[in-house]
Structure formats: C-alpha cells, structure tokens
PDB file of N, CA, C and O in Angstrom, chain B, residues numbered from 101:
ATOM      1  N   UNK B 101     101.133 123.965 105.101  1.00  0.00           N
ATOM      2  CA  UNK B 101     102.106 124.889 104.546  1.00  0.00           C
ATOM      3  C   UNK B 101     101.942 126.250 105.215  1.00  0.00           C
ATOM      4  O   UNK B 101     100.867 126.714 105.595  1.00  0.00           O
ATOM      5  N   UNK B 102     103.045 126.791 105.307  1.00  0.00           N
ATOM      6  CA  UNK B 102     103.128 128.310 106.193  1.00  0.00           C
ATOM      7  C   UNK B 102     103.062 129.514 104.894  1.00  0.00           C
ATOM      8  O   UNK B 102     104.127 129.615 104.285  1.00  0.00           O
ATOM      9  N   UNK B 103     102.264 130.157 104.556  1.00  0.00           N
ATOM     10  CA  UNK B 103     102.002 130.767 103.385  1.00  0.00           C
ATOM     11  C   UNK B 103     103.298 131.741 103.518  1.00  0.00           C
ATOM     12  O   UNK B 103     103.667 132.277 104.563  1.00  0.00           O
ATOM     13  N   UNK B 104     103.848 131.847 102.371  1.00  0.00           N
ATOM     14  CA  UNK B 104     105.010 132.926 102.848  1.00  0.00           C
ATOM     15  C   UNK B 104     106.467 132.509 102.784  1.00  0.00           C
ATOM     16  O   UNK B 104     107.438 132.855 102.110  1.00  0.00           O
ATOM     17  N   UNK B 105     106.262 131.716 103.656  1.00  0.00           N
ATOM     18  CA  UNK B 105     107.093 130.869 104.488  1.00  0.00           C
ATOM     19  C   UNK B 105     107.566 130.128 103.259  1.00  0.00           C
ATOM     20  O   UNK B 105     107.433 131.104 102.521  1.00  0.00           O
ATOM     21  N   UNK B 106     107.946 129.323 102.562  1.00  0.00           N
ATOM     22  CA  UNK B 106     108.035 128.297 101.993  1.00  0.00           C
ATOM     23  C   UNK B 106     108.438 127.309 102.549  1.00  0.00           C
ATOM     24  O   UNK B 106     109.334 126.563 102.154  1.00  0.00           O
ATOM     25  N   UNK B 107     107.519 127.182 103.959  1.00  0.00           N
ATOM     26  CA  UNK B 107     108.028 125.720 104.778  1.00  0.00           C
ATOM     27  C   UNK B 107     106.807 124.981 104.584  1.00  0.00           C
ATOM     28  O   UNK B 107     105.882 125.578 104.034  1.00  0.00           O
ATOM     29  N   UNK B 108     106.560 123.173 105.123  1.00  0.00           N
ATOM     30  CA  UNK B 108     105.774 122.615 105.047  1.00  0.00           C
ATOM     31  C   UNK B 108     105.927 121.887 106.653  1.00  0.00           C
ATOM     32  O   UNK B 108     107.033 121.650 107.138  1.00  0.00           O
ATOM     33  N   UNK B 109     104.660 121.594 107.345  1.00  0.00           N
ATOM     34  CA  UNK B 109     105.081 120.732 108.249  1.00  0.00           C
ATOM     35  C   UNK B 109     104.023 119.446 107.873  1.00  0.00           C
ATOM     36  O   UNK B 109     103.028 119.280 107.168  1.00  0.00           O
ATOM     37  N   UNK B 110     104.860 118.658 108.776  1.00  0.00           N
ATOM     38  CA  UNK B 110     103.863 117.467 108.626  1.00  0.00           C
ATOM     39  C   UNK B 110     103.835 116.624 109.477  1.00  0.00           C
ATOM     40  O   UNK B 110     104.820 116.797 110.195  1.00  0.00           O
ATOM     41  N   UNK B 111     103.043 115.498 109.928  1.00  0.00           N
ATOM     42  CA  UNK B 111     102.787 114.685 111.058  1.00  0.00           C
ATOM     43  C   UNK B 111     101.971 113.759 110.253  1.00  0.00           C
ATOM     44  O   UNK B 111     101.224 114.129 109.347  1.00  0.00           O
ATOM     45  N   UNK B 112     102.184 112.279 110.701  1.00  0.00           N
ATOM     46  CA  UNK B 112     101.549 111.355 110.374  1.00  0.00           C
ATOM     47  C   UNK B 112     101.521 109.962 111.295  1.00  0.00           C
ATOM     48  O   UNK B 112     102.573 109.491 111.728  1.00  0.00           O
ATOM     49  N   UNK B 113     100.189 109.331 111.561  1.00  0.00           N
ATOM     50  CA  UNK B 113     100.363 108.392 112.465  1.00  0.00           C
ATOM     51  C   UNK B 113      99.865 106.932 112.195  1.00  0.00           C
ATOM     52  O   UNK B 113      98.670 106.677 112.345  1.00  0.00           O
ATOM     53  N   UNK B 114     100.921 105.783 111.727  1.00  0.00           N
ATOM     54  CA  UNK B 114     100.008 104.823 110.934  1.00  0.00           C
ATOM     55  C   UNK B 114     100.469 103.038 111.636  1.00  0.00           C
ATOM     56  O   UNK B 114     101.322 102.977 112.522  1.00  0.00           O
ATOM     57  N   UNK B 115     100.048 102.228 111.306  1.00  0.00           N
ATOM     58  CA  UNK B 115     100.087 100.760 112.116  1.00  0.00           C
ATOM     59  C   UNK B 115     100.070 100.003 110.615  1.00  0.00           C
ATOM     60  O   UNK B 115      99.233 100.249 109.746  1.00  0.00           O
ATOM     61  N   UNK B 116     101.083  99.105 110.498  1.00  0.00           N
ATOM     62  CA  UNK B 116     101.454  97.910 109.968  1.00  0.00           C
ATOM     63  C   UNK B 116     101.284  96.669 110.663  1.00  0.00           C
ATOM     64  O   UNK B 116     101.650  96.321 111.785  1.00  0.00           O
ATOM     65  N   UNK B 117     100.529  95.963 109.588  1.00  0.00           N
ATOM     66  CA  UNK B 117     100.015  94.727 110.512  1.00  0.00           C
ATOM     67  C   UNK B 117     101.134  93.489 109.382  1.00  0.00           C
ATOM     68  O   UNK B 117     101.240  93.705 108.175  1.00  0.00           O
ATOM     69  N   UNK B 118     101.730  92.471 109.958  1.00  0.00           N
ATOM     70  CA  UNK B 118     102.375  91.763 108.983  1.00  0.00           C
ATOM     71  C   UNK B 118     101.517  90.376 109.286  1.00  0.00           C
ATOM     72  O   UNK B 118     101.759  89.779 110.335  1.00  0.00           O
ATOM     73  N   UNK B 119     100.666  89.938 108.512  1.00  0.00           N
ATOM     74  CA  UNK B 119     100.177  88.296 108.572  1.00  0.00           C
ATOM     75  C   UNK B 119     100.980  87.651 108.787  1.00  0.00           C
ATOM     76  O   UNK B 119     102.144  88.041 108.695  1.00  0.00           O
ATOM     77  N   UNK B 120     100.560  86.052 109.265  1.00  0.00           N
ATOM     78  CA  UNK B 120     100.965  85.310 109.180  1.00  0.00           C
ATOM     79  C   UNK B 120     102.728  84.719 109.681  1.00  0.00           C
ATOM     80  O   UNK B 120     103.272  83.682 109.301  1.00  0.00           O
ATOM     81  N   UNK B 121     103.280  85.753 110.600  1.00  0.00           N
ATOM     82  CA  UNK B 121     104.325  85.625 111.205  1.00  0.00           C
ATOM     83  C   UNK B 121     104.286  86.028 112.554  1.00  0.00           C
ATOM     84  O   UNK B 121     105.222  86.324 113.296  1.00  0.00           O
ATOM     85  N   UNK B 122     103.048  85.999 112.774  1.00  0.00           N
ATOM     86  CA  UNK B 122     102.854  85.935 114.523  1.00  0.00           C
ATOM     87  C   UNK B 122     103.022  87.383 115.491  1.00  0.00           C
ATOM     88  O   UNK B 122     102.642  87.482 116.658  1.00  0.00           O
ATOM     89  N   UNK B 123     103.735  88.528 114.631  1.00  0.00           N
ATOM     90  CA  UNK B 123     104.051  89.844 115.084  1.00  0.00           C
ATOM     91  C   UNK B 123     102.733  90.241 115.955  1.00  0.00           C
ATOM     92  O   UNK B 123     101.692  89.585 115.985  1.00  0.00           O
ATOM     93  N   UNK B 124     102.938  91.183 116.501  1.00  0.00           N
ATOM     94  CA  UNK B 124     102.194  92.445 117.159  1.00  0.00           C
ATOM     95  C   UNK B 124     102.011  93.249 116.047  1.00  0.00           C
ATOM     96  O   UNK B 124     102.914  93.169 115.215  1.00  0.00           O
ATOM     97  N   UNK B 125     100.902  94.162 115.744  1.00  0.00           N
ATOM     98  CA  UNK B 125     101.041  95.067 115.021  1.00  0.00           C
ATOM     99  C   UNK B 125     101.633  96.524 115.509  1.00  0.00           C
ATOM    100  O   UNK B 125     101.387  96.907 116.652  1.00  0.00           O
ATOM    101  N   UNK B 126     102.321  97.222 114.724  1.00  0.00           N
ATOM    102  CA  UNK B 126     103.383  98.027 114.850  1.00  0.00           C
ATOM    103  C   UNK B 126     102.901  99.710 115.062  1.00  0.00           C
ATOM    104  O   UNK B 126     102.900  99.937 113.852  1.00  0.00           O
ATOM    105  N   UNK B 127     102.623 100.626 115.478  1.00  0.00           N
ATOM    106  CA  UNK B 127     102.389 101.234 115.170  1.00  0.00           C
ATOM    107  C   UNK B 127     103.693 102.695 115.339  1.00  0.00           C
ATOM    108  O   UNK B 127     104.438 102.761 116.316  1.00  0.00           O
ATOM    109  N   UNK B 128     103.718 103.763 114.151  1.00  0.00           N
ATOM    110  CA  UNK B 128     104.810 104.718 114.233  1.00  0.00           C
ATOM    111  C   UNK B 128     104.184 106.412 114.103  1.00  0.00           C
ATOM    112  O   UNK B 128     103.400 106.782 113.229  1.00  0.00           O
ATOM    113  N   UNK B 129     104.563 106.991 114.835  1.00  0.00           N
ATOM    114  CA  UNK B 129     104.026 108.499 114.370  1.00  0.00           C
ATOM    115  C   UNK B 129     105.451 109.012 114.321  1.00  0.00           C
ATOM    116  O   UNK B 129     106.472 108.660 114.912  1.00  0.00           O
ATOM    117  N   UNK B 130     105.130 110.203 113.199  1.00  0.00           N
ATOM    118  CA  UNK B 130     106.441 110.698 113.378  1.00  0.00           C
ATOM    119  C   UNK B 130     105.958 112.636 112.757  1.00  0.00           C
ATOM    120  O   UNK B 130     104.825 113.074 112.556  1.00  0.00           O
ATOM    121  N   UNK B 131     106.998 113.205 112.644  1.00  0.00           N
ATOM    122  CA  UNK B 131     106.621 114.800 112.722  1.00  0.00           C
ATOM    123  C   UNK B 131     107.682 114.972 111.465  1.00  0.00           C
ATOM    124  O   UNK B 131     108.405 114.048 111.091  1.00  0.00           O
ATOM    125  N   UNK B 132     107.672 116.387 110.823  1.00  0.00           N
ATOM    126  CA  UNK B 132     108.816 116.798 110.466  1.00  0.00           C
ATOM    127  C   UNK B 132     108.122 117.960 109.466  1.00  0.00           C
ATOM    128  O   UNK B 132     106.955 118.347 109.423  1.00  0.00           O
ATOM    129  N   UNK B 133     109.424 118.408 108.595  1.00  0.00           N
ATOM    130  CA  UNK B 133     109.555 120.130 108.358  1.00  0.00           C
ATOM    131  C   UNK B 133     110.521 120.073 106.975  1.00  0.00           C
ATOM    132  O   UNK B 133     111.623 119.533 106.871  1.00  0.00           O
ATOM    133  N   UNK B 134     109.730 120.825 105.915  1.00  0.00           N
ATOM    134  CA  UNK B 134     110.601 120.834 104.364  1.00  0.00           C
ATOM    135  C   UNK B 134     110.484 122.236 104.512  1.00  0.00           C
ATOM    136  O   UNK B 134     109.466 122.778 104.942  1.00  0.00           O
ATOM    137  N   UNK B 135     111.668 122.924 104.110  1.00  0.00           N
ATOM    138  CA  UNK B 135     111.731 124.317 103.887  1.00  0.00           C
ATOM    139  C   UNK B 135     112.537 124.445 102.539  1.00  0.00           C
ATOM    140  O   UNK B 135     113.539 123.824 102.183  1.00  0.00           O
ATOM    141  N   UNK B 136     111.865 125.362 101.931  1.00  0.00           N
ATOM    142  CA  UNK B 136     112.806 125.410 100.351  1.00  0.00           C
ATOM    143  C   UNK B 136     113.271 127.202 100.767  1.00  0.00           C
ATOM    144  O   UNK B 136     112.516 128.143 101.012  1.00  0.00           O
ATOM    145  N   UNK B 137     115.207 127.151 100.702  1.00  0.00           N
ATOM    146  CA  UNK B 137     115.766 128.053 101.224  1.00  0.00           C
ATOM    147  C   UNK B 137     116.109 128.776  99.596  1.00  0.00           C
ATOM    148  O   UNK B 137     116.236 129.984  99.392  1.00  0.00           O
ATOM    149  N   UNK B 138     116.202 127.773  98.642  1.00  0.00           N
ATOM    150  CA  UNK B 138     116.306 128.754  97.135  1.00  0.00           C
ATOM    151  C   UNK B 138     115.320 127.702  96.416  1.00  0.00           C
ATOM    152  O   UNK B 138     114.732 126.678  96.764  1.00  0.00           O
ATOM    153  N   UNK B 139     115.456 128.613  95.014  1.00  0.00           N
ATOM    154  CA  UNK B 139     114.738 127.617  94.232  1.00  0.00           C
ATOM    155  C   UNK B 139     115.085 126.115  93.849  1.00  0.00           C
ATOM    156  O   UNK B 139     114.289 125.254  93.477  1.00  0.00           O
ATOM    157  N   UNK B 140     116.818 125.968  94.072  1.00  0.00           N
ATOM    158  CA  UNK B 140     117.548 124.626  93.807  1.00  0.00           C
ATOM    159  C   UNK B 140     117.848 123.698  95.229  1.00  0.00           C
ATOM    160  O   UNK B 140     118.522 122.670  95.280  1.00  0.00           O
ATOM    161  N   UNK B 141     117.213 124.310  96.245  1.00  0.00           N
ATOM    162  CA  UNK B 141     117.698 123.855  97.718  1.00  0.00           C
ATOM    163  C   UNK B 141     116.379 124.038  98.816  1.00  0.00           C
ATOM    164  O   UNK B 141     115.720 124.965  99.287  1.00  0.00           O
ATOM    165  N   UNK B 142     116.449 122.225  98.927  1.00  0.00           N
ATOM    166  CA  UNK B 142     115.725 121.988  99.638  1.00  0.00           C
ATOM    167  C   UNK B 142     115.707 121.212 101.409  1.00  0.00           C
ATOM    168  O   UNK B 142     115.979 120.026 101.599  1.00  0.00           O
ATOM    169  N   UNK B 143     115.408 121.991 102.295  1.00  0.00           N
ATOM    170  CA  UNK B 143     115.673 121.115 103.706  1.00  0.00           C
ATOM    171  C   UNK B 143     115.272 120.437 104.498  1.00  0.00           C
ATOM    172  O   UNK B 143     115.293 121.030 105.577  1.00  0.00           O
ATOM    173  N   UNK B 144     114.884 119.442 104.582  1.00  0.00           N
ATOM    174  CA  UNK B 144     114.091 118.563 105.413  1.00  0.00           C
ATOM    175  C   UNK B 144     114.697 117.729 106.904  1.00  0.00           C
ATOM    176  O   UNK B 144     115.673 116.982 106.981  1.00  0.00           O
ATOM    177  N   UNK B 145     114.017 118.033 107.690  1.00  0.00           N
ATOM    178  CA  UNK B 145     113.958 117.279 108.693  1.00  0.00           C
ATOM    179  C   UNK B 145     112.577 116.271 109.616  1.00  0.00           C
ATOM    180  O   UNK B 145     111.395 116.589 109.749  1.00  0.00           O
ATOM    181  N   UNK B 146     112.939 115.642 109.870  1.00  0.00           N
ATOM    182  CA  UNK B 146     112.137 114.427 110.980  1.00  0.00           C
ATOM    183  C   UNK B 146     112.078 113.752 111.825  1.00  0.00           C
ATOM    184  O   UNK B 146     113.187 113.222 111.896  1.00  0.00           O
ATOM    185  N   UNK B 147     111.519 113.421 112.510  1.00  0.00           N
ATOM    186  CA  UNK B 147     111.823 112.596 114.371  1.00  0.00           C
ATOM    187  C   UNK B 147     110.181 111.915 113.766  1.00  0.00           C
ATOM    188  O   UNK B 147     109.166 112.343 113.217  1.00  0.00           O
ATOM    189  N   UNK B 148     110.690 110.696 114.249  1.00  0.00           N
ATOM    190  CA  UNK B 148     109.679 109.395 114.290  1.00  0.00           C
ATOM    191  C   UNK B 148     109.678 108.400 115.798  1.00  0.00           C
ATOM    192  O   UNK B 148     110.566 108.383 116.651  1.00  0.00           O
ATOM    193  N   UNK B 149     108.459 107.656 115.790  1.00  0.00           N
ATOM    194  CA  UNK B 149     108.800 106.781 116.972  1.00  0.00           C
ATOM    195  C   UNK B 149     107.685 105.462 116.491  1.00  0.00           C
ATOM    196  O   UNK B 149     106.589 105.627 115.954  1.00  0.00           O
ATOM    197  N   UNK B 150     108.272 104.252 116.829  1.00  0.00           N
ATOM    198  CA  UNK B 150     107.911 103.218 116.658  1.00  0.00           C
ATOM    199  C   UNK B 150     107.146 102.971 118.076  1.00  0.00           C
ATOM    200  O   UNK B 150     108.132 102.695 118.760  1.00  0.00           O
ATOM    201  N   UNK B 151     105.781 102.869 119.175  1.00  0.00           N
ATOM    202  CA  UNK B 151     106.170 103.195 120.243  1.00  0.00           C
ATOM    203  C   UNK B 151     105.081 101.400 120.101  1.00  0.00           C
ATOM    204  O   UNK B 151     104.254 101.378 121.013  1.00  0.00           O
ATOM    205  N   UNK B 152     105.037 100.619 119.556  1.00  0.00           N
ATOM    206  CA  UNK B 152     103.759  99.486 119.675  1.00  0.00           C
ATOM    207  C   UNK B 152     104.311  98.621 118.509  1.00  0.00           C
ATOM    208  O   UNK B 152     104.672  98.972 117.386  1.00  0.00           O
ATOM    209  N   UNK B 153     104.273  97.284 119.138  1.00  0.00           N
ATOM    210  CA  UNK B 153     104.545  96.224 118.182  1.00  0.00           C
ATOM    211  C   UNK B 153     106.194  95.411 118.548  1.00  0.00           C
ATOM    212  O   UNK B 153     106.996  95.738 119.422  1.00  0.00           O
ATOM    213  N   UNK B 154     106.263  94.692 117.903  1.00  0.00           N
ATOM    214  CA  UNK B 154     108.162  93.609 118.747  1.00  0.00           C
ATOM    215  C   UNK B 154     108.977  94.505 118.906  1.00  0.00           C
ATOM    216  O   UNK B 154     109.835  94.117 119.699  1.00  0.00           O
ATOM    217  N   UNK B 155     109.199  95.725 118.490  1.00  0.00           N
ATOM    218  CA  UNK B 155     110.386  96.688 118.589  1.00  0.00           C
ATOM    219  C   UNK B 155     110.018  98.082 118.799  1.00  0.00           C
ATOM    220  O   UNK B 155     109.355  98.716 117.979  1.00  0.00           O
ATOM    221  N   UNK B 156     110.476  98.588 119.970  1.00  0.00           N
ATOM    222  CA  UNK B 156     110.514 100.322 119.797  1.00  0.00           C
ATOM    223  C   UNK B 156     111.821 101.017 119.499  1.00  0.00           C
ATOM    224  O   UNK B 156     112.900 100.552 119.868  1.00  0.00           O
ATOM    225  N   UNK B 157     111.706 102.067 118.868  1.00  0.00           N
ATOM    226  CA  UNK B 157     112.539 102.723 118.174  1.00  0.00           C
ATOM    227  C   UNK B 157     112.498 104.175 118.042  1.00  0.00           C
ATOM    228  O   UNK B 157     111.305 104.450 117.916  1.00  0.00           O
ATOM    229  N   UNK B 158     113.140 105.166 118.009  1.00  0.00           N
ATOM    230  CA  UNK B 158     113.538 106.152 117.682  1.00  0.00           C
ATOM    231  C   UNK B 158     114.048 106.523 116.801  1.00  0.00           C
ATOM    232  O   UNK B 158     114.847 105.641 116.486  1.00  0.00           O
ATOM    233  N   UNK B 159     114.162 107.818 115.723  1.00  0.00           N
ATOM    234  CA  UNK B 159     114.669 107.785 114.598  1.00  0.00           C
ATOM    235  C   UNK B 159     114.439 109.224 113.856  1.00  0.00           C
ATOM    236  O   UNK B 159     113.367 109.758 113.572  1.00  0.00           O
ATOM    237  N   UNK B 160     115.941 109.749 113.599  1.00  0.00           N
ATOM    238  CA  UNK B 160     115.588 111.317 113.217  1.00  0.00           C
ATOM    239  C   UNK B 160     115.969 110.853 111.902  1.00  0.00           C
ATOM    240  O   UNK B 160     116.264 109.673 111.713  1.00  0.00           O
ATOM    241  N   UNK B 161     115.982 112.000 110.690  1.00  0.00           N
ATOM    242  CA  UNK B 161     116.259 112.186 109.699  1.00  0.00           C
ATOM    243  C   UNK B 161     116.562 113.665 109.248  1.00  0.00           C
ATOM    244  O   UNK B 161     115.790 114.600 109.462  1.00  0.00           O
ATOM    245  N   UNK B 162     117.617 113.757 108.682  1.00  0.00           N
ATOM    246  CA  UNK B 162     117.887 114.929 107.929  1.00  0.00           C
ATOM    247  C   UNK B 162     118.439 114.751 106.394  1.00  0.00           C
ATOM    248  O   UNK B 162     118.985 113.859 105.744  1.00  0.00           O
ATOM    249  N   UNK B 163     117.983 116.125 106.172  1.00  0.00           N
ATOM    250  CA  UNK B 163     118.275 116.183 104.000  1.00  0.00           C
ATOM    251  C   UNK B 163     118.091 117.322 103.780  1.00  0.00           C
ATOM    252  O   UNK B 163     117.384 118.208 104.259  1.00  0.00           O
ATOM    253  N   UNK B 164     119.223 117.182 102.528  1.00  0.00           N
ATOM    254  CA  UNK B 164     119.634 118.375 101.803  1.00  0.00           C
ATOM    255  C   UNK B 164     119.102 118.356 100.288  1.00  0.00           C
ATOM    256  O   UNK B 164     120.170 118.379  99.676  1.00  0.00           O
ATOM    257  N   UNK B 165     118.432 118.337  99.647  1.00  0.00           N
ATOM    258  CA  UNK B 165     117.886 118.383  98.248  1.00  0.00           C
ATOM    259  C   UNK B 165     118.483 119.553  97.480  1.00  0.00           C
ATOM    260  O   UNK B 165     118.284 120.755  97.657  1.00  0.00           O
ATOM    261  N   UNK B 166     119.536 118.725  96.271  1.00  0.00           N
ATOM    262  CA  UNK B 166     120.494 120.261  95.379  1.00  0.00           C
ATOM    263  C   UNK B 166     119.554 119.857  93.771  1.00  0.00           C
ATOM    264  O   UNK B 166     119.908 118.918  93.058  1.00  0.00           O
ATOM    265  N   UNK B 167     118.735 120.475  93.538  1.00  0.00           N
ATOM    266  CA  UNK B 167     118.520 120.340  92.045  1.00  0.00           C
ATOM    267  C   UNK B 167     119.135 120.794  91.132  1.00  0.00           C
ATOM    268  O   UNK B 167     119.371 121.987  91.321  1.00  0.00           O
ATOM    269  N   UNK B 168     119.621 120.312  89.966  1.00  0.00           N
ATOM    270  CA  UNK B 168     119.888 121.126  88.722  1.00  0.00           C
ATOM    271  C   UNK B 168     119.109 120.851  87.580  1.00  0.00           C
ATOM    272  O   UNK B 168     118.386 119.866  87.728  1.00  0.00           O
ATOM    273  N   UNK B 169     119.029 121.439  86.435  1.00  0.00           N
ATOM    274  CA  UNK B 169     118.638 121.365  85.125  1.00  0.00           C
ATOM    275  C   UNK B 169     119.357 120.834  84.684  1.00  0.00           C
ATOM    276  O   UNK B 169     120.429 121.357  84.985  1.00  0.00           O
ATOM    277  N   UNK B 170     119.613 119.352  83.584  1.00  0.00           N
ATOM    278  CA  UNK B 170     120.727 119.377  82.442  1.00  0.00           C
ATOM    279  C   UNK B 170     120.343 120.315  81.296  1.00  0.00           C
ATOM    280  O   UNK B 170     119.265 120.497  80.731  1.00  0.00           O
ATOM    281  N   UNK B 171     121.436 120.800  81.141  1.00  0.00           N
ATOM    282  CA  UNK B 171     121.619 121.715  80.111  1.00  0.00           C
ATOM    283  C   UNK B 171     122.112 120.931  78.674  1.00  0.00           C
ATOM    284  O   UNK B 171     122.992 120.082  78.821  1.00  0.00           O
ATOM    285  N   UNK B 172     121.580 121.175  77.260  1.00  0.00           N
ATOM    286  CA  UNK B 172     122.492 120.435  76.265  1.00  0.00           C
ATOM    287  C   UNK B 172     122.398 121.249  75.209  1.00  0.00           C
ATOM    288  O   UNK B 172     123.009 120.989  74.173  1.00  0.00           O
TER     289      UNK B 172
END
C-alpha cells in the first residue's frame, strides 16, 4: 500500500497442478493496482500471463467498484 495514496499494488506468482489428466503444470504471474478515488468508488486494474503448462495466455482486467448503503 502507498501510504497516502489510497492505492494498493500487487503481484503474485502461482502453479496449478491438475492430477490425473495428464496436463503440464501451469504456471501464471500476474501484477495489478486498486485505487479508492472516493469513499463509494473503487478502481482496479491487472495484466496476468499464463507463460507454462498446455496453454499460454494473456489477460488484462479492469473494474469499477460503486458501493452504496441500503437505507430503510
């Protein structure tokens, strides 16, 4: 977390192994960034990569998080 900032970053790098169906095991790292711009609004982004295992892949993500309270 960026003190101040109300951003977060993050990175993570992990391998899925699936038994018993003969795969490669998989492995994906990916990066990304939550920034809270109000107290009800939240922004996230991410870029990932699959780069090991039957399939490589690429893959961004973006989000908008709107909270409200119910009121009654």
């Amino acid at each position: 977390a960026l003190p101040l900032k109300s951003t977060l970053l993050l990175a993570d790098l992990f391998a899925e192994k699936f038994e018993g169906i003969g795969r490669k095991t998989d492995v994906t790292a990916e990066i990304g960034v939550r920034h809270q711009w109000r107290p009800q609004v939240v922004f996230s982004a991410g870029l990932g990569r699959h780069f090991r295992g039957s399939g490589f892949s690429t893959f961004l993500n973006l989000g908008l998080t709107l909270s409200n309270a119910l009121q009654f």
